[in-house]
N, C-alpha and C positions, 0 to 999 in steps of 0.2 A: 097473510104475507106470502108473498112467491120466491122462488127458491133465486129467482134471477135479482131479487131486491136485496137477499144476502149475499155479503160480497165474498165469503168462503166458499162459496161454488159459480163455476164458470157457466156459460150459454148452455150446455149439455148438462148441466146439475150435477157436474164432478165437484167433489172438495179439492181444491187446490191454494195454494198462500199467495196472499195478495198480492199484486207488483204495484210496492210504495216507490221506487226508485224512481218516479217521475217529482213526485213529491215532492217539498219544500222543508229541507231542515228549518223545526221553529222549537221553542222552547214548549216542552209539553211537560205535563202534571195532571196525576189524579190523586184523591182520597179517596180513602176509603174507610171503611166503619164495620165493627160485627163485638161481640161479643158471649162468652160463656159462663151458663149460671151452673150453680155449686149451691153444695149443703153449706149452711153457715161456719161450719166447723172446717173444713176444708179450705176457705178464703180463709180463717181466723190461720191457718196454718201458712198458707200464702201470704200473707200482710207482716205476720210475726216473724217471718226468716223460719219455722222452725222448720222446716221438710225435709226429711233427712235426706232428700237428691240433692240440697243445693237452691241456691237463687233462681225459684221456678219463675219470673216474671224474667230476668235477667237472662238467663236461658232460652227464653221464648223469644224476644225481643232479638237477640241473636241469629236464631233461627229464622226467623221471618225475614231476617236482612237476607241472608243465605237462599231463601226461598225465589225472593226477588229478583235473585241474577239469576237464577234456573228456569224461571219460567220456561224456556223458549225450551229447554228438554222436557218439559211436564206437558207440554199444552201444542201438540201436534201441528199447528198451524201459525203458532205464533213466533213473529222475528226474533232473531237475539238483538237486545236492543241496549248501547253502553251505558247506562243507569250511572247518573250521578249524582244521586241522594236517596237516601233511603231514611225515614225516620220513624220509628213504630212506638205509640205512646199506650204503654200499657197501665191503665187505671183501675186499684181494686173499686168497686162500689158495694161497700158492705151492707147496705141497707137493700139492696136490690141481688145478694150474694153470686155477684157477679166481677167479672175482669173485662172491661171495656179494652178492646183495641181501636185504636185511631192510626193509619200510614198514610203517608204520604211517600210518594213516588216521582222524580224527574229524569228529564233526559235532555239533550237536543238532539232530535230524529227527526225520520221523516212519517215515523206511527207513535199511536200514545204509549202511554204504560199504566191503563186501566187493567191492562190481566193480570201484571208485576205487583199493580197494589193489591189486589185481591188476592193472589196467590200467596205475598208476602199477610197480609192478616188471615188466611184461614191456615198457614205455618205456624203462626204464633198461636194460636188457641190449639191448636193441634198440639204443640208442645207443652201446651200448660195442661190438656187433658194426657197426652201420656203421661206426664212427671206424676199427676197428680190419680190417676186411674186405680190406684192401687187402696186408694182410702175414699175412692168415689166414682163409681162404676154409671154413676145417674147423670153427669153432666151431660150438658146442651149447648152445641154451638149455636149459636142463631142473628140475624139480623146483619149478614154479612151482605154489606152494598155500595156502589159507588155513590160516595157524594157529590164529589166533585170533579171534572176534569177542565182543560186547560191548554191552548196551542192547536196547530192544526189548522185545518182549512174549515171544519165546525166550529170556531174558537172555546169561549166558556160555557161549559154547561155546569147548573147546579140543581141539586134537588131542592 
């Protein structure tokens, strides 16, 4: 791939941000998917309410919303973009000693908000690994992807 087929750098291969402003306000959406495995005893503490920090799923799910609208201060090139839904489904799966996140992300703009849902699901497991870090130092993010996006002049894509 060549640097001129990425649209974060200009004809000279500077990084510069995109000019959407010609664009088409449409209704855009992504998902997105990732989750974090844990010692069974660890989730068993997560599912039970017992943590002594408090509502570590609750907490997260929070945070990921929060994560959401900061994209565009985290991610050097990306627009601030007015995000009007955010929904982050945090699922224990204890047979796989895991916490499945699912987001979903909207707006109407004239770019998506694939980096908003990613950033908003790798907040939320980030926040179930600090909460939880202290009784399990072994966890693992992983499998963090877009599934789905939605709007735009690409319209739907899905995996």
């Amino acid at each position: 791939m060549s640097e001129s087929s990425l649209t974060h750098f200009n004809a000279a291969g500077e990084a510069h941000m995109v000019d959407v402003g010609d664009k088409a306000v449409t209704q855009r959406q992504a998902v997105c998917e990732g989750y974090i495995e844990m010692q069974p005893e660890t989730l068993a503490l997560i599912v039970a309410g017992n943590h002594k920090k408090g509502d570590v799923l609750g907490i997260a799910r929070i945070a990921g919303i929060m994560a959401s609208k900061k994209t565009a201060d985290l991610i050097p090139l990306c627009h601030p973009l007015p995000i009007t839904h955010v929904e982050i489904n945090l699922q224990p799966h204890t047979e796989l000693h895991r916490v499945y996140c699912r987001t979903t992300v909207k707006t109407a703009g004239q770019t998506g908000v694939e980096m908003e849902a990613l950033t908003a699901t790798q907040i939320a497991l980030l926040t179930v690994y600090d909460m939880c870090k202290a009784v399990d130092r072994g966890m693992v993010i992983q499998g963090v992807r877009v599934l789905e996006k939605r709007g735009g002049k690409s319209g739907h894509w899905k995996i």
